[in-house]
FIVEX-505097 format. One record per residue (C-alpha): x, y, z; residue number from 1; residue in one letter. Coordinates in Angstrom, 1 decimal, padded with zeros to 4 digits. Layout:
<rec xx="X" yy="Y" zz="Z" bapa="NUM" kepa="a"/>
...
This chain:
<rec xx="-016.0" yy="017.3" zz="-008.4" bapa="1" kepa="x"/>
<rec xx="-018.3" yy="014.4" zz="-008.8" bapa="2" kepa="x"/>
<rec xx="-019.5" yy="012.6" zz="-004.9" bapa="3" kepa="x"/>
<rec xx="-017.7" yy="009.0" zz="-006.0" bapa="4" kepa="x"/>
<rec xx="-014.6" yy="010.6" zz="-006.6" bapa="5" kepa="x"/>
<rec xx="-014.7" yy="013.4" zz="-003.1" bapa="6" kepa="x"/>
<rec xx="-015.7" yy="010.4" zz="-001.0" bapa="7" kepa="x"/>
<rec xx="-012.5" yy="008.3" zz="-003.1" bapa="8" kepa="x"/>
<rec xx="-010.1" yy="010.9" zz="-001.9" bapa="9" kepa="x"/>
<rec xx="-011.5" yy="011.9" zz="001.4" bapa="10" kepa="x"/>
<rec xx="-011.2" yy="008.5" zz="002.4" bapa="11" kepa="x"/>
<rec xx="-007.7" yy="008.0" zz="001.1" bapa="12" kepa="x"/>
<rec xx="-006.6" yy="011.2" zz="002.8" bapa="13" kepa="x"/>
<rec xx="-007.7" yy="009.9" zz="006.0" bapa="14" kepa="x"/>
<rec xx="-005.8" yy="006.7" zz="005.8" bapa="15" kepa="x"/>
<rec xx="-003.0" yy="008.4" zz="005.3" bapa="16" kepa="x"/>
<rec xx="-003.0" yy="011.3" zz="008.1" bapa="17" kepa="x"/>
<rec xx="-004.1" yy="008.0" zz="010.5" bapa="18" kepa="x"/>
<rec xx="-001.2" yy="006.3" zz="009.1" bapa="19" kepa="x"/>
<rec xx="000.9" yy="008.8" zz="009.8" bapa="20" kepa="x"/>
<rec xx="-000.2" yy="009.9" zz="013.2" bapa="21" kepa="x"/>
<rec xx="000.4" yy="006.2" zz="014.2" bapa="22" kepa="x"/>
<rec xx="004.1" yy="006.3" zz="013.5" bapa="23" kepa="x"/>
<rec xx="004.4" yy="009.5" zz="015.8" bapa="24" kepa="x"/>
<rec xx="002.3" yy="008.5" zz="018.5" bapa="25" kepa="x"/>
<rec xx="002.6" yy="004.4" zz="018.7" bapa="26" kepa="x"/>
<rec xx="005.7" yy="003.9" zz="017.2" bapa="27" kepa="x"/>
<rec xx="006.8" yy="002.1" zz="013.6" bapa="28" kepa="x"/>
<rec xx="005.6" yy="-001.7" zz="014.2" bapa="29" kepa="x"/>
<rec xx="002.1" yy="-000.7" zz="014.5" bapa="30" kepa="x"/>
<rec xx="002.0" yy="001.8" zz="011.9" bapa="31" kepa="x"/>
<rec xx="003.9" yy="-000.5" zz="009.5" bapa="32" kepa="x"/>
<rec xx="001.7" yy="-002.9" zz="010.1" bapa="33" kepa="x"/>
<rec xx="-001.3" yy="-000.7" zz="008.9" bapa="34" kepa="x"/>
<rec xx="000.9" yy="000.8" zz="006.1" bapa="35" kepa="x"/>
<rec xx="000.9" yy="-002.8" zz="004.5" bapa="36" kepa="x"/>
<rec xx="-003.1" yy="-003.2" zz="005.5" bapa="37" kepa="x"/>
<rec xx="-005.3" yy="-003.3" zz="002.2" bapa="38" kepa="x"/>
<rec xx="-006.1" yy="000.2" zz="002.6" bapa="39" kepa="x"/>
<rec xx="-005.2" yy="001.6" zz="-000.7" bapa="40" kepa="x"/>
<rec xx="-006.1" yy="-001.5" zz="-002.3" bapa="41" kepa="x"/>
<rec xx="-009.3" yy="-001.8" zz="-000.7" bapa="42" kepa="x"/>
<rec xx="-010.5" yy="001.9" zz="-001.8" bapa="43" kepa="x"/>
<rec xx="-009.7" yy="001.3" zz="-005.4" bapa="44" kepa="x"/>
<rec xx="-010.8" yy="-001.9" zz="-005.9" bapa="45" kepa="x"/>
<rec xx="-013.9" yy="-001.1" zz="-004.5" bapa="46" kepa="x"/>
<rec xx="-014.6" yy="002.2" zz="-006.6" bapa="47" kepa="x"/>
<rec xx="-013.5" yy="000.4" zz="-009.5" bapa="48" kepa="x"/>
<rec xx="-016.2" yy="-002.5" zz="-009.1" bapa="49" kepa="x"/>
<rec xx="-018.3" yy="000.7" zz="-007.8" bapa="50" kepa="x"/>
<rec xx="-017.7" yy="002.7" zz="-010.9" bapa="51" kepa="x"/>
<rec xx="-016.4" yy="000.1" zz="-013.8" bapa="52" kepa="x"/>
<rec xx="-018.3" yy="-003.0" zz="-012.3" bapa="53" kepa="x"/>
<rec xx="-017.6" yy="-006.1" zz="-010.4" bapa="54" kepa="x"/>
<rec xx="-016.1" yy="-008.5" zz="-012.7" bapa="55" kepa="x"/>
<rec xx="-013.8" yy="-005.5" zz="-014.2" bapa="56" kepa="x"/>
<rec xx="-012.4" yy="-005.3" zz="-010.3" bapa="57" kepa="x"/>
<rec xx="-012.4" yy="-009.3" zz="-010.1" bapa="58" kepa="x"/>
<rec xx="-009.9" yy="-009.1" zz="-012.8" bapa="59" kepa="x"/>
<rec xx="-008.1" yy="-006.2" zz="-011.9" bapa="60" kepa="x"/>
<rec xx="-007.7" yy="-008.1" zz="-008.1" bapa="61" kepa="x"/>
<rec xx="-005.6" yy="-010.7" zz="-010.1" bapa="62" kepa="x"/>
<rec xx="-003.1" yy="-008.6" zz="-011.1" bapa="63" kepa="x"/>
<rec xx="-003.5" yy="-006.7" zz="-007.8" bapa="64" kepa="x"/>
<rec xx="-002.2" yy="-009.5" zz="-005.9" bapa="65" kepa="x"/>
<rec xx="000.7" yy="-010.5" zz="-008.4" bapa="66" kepa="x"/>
<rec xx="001.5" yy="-006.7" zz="-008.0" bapa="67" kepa="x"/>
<rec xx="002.7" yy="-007.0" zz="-004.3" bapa="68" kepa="x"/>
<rec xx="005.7" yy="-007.7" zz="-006.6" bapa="69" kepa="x"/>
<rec xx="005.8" yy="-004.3" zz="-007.9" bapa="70" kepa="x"/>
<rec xx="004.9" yy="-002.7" zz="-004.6" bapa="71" kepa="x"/>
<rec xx="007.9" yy="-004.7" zz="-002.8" bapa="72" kepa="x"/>
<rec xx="010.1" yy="-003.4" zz="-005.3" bapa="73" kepa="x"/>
<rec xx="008.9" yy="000.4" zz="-004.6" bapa="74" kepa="x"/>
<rec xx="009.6" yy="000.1" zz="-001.2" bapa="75" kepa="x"/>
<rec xx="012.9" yy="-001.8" zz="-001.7" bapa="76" kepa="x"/>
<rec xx="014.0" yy="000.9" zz="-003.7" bapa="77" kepa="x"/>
<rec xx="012.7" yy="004.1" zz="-001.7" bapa="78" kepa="x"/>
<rec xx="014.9" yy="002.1" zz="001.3" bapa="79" kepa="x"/>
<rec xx="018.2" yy="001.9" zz="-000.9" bapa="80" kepa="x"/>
<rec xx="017.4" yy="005.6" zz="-001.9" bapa="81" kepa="x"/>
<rec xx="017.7" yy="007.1" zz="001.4" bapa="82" kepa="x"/>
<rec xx="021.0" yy="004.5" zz="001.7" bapa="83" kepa="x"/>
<rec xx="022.4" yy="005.7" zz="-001.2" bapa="84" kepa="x"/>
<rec xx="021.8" yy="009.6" zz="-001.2" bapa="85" kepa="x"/>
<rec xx="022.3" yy="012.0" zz="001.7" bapa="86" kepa="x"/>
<rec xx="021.6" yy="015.0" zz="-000.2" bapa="87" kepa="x"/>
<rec xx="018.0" yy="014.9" zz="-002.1" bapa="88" kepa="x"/>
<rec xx="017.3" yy="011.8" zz="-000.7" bapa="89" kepa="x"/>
<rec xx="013.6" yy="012.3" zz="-001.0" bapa="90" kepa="x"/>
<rec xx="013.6" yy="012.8" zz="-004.4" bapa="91" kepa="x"/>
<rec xx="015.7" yy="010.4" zz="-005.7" bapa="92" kepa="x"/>
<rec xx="013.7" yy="007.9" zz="-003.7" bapa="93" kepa="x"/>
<rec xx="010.5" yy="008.7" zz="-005.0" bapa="94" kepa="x"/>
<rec xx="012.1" yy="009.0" zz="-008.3" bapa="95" kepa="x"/>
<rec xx="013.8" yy="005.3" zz="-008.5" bapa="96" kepa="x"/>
<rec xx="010.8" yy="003.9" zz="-006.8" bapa="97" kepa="x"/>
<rec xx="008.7" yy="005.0" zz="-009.1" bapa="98" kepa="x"/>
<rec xx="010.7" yy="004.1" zz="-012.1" bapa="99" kepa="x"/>
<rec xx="010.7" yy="000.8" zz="-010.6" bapa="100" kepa="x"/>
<rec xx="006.9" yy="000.1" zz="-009.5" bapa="101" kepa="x"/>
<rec xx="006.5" yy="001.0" zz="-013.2" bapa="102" kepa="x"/>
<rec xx="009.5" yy="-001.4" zz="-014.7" bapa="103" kepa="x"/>
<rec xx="008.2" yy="-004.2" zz="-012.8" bapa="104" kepa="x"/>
<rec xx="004.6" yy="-003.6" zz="-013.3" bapa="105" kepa="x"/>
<rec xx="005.5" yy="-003.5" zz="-017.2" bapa="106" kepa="x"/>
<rec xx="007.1" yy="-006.9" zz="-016.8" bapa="107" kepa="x"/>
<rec xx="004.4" yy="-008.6" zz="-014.9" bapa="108" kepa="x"/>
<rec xx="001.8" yy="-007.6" zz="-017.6" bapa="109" kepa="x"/>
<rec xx="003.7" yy="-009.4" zz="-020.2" bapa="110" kepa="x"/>
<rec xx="002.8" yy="-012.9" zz="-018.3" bapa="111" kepa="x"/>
<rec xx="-000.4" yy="-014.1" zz="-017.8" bapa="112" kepa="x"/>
<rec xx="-001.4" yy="-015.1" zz="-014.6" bapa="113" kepa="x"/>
<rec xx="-004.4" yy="-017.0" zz="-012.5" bapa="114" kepa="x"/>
<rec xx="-005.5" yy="-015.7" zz="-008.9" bapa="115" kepa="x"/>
<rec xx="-003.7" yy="-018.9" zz="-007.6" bapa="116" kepa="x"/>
<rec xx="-000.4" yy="-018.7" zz="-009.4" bapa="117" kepa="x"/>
<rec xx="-000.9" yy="-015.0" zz="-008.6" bapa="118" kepa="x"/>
<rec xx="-001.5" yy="-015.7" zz="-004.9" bapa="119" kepa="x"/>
<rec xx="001.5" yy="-018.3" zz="-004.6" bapa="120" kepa="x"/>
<rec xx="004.5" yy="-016.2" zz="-005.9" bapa="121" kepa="x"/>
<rec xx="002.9" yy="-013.2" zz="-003.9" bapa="122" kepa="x"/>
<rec xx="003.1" yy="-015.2" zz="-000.8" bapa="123" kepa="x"/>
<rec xx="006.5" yy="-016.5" zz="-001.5" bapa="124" kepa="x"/>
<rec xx="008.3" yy="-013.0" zz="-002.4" bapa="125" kepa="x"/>
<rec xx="006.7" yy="-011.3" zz="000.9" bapa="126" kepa="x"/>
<rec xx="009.2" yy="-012.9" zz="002.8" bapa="127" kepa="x"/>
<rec xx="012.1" yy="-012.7" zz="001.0" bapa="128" kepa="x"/>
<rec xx="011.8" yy="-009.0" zz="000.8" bapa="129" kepa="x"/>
<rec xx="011.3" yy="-009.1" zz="004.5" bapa="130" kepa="x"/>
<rec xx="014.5" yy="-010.3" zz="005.0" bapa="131" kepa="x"/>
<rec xx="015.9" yy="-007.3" zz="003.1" bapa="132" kepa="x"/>
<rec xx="015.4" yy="-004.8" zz="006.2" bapa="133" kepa="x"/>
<rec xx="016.2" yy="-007.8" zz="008.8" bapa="134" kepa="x"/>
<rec xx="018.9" yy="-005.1" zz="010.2" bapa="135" kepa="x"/>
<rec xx="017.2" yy="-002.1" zz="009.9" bapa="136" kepa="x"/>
<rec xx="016.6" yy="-000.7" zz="013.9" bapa="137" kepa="x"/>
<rec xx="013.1" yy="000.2" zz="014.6" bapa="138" kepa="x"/>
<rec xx="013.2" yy="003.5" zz="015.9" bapa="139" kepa="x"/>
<rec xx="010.4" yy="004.7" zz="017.9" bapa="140" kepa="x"/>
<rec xx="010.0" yy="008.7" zz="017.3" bapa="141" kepa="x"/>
<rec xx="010.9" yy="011.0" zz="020.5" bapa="142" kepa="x"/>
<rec xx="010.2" yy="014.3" zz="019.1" bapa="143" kepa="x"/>
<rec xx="007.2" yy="014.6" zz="017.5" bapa="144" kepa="x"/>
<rec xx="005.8" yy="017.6" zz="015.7" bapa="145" kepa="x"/>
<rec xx="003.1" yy="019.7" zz="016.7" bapa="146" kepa="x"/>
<rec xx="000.0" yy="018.5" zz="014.5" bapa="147" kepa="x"/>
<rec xx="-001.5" yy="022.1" zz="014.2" bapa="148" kepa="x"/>
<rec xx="-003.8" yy="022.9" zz="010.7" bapa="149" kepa="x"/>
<rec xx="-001.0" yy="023.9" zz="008.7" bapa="150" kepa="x"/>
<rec xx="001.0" yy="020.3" zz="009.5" bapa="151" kepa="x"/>
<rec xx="-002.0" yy="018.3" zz="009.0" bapa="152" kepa="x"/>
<rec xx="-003.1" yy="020.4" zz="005.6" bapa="153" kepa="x"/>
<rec xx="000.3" yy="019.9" zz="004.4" bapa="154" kepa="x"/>
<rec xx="-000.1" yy="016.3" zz="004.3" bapa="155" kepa="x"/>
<rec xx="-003.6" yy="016.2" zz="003.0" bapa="156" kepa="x"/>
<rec xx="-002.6" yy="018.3" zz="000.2" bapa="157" kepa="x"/>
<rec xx="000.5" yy="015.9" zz="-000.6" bapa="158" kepa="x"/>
<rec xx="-001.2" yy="012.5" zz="000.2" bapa="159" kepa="x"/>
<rec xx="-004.5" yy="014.1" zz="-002.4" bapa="160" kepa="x"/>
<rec xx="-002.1" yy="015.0" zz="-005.3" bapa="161" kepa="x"/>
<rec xx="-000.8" yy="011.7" zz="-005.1" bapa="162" kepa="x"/>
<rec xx="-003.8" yy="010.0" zz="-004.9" bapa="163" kepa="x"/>
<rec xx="-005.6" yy="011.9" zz="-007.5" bapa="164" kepa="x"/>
<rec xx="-003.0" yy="011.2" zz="-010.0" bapa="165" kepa="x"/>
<rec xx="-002.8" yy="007.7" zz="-009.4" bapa="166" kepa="x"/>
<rec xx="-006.7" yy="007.0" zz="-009.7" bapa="167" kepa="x"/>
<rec xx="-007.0" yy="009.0" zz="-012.6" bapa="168" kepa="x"/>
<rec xx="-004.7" yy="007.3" zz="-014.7" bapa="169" kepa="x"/>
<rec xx="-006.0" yy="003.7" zz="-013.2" bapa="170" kepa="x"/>
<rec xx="-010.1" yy="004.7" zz="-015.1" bapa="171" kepa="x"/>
<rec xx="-008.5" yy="005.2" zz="-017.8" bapa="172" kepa="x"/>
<rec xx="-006.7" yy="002.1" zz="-018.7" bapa="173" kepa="x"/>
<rec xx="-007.6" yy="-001.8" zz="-018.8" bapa="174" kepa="x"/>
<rec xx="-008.1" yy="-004.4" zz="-016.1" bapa="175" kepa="x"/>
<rec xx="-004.8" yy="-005.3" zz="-016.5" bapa="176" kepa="x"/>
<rec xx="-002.8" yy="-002.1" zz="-015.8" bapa="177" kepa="x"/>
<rec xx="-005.7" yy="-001.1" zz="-014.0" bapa="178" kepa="x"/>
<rec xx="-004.7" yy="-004.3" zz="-011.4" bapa="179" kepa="x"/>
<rec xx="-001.4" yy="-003.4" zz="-011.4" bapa="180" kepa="x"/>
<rec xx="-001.4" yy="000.4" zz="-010.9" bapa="181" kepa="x"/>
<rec xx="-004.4" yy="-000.6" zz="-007.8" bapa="182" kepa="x"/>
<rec xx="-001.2" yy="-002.0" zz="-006.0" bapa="183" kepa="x"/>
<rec xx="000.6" yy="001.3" zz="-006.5" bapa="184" kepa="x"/>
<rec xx="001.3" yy="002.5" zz="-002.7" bapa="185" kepa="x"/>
<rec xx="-001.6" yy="004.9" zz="-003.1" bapa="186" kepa="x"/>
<rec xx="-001.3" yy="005.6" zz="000.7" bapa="187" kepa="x"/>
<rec xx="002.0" yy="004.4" zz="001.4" bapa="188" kepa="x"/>
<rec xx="003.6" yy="006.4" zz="-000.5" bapa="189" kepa="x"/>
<rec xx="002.0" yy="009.4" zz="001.0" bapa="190" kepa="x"/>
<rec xx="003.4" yy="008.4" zz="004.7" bapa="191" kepa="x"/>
<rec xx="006.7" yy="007.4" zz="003.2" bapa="192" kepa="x"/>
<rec xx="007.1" yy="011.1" zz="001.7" bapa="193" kepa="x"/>
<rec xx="005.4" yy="012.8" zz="005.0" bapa="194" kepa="x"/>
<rec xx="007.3" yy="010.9" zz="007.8" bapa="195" kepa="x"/>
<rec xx="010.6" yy="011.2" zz="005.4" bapa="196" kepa="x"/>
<rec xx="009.9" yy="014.9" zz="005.1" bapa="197" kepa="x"/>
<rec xx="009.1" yy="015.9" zz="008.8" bapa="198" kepa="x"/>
<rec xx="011.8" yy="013.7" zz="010.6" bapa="199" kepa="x"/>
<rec xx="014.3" yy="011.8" zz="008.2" bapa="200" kepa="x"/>
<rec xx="015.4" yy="008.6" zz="006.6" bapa="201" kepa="x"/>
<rec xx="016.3" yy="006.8" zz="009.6" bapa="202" kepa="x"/>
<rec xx="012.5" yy="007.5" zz="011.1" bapa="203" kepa="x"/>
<rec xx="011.2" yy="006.1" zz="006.9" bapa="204" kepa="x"/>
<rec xx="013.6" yy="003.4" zz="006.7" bapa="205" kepa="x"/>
<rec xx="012.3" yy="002.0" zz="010.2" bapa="206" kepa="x"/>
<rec xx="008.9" yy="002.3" zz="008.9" bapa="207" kepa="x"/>
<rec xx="009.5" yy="000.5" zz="005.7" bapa="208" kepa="x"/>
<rec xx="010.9" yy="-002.0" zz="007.7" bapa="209" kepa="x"/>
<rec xx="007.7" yy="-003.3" zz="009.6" bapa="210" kepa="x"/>
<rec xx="006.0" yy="-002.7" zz="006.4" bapa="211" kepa="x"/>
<rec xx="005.8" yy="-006.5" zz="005.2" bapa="212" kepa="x"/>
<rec xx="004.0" yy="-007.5" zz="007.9" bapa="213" kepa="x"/>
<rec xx="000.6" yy="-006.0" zz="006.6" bapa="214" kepa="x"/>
<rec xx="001.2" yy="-007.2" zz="002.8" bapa="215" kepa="x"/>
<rec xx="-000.5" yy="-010.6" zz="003.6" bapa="216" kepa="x"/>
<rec xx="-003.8" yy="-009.3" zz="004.7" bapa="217" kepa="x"/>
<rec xx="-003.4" yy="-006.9" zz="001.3" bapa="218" kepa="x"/>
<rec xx="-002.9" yy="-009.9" zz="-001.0" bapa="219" kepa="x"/>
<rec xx="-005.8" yy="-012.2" zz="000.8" bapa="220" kepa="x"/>
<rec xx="-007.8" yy="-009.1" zz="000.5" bapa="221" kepa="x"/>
<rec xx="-007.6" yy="-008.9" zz="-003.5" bapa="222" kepa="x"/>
<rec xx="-007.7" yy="-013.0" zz="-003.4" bapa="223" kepa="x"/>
<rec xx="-011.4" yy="-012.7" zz="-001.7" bapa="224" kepa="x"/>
<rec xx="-012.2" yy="-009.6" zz="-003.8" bapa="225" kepa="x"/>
<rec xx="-011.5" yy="-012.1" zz="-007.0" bapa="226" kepa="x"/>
<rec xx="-013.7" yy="-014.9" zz="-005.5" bapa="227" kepa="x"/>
<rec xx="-016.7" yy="-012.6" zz="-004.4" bapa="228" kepa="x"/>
<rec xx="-017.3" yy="-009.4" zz="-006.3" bapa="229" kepa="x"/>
<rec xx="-018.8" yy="-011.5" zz="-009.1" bapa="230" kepa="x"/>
<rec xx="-020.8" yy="-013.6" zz="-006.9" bapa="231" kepa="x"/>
<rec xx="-021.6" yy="-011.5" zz="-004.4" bapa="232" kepa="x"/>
<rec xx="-021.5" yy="-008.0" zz="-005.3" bapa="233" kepa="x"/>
<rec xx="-019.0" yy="-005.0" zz="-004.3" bapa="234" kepa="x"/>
<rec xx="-020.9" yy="-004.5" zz="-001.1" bapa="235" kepa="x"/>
<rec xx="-021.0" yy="-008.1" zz="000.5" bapa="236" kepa="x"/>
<rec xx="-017.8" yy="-009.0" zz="-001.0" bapa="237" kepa="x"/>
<rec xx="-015.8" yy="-006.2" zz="000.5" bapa="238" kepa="x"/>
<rec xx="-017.1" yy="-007.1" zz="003.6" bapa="239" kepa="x"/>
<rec xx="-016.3" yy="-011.0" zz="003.3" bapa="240" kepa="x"/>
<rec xx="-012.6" yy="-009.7" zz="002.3" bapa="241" kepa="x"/>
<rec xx="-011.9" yy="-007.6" zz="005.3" bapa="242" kepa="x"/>
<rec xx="-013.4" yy="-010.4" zz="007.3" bapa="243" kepa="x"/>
<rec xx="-010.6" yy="-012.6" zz="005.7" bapa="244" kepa="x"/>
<rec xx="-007.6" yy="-009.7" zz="006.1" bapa="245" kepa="x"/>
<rec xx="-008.6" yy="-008.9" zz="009.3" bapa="246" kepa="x"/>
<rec xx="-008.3" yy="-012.6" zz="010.1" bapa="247" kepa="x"/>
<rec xx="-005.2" yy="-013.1" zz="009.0" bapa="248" kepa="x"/>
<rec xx="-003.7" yy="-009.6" zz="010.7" bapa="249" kepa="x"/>
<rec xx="-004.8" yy="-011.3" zz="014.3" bapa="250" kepa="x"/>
<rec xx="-003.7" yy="-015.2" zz="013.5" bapa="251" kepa="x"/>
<rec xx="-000.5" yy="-013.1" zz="012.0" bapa="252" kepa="x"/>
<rec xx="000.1" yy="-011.1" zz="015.1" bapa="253" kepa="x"/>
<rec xx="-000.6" yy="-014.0" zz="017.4" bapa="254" kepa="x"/>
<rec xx="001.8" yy="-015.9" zz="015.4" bapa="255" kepa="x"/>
<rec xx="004.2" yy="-013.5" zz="015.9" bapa="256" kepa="x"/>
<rec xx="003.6" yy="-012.8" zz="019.9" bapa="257" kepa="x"/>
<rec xx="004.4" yy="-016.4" zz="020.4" bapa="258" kepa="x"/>
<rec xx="007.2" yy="-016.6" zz="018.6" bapa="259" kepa="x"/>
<rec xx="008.6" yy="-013.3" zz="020.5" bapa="260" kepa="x"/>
């Protein structure tokens, strides 16, 4: 297994047991907020300017940002799964999910886009999805399980499967695709199957619900890796864009405290 692609997933993996742990420990605000931080997105946009260079993940962050779309419509459609089906809910959810990331991600590649057009209907369809789960209760977990080795290998063995399929396919297509599968929940999608698994769809749903709050620190994220991986290289310009998410996560949550 080459270094790049060990440190890729170990990295990943982490995120997603963190991620995870949150919603047990803190409760599903918090952790939804992180689920929607540009963690996945950050990881694979950097290895991509890492591996594939920096202009090839400048372009790719276009159709990154523009794929908040297709990431709002898995997460829509995991949360009408475990509505819809009592019995094999987690199946069918990842199932229709999936199929729908990859209807509307097939759809957006047909229109061409800039990073400000990109950046403007992003920002305009976070909050309308928001309002999708306005009456979904958040639901603070009671009973947690005990996180022994065989709990916590279970879920690095799930989150790296997923992951590992996901990058794979991303190397070996274009920018464009490439963009849009970056936006695939590469680590959401891991906490959604873990925290459905282990406690249930009310726990998931109440998780998905807080998700939103985190996708505008994803989609500045992939806006400043646009402007500054060609300018500045991978290293600086990751740095510059988790400066600019970061920002955003505290004006967001002060926003939000005065508002309360």
């Amino acid at each position: 297994m080459e270094p790049l692609f060990l440190i890729k997933l170990i990295a990943a993996i982490l995120v997603v047991l963190t991620i995870s742990i949150l919603e047990e420990r803190v409760g599903p605000k918090i952790a939804g907020f992180f689920l929607g931080f540009p963690t996945g997105t950050a990881i694979t946009l950097f290895f991509f300017g890492l591996e594939l260079g920096p202009k090839f993940a400048a372009e790719s962050a276009v159709f990154n940002i523009i794929g908040v779309l297709a990431l709002q419509t898995f997460v829509y459609l995991y949360y009408i799964g475990t509505l819809k089906f009592r019995k094999g809910s987690i199946i069918f959810s990842s199932l229709i999910s999936i199929i729908g990331f990859l209807a509307m991600a097939y759809f957006i590649k047909q229109l061409n886009f800039t990073l400000w057009s990109s950046l403007i209907l992003a920002l305009v369809s976070i909050p309308l999805f928001s309002h999708f789960f306005e009456k979904v209760r958040n639901i603070k977990i009671k009973k947690r399980v005990k996180l022994g080795a065989k709990v916590l290998l279970f879920r690095a063995l799930l989150s790296a499967l997923i992951i590992v399929s996901v990058i794979h396919i991303a190397e070996l297509i274009g920018p464009r695709w490439a963009g849009l599968l970056s936006s695939f929940p590469l680590t959401v999608f891991p906490v959604l199957l873990i925290v459905h698994c282990t406690y249930g769809a009310k726990e998931v749903d109440s998780l998905i619900k807080n998700a939103p709050t985190g996708w505008g620190s994803k989609t500045f994220y992939a806006l400043a890796v646009g402007l500054t991986y060609p300018i500045y290289g991978i290293y600086w310009g990751t740095l510059i864009a988790y400066l600019i998410a970061v920002t955003y996560s505290l004006l967001y949550i002060r926003g939000m405290n005065k508002t309360a």
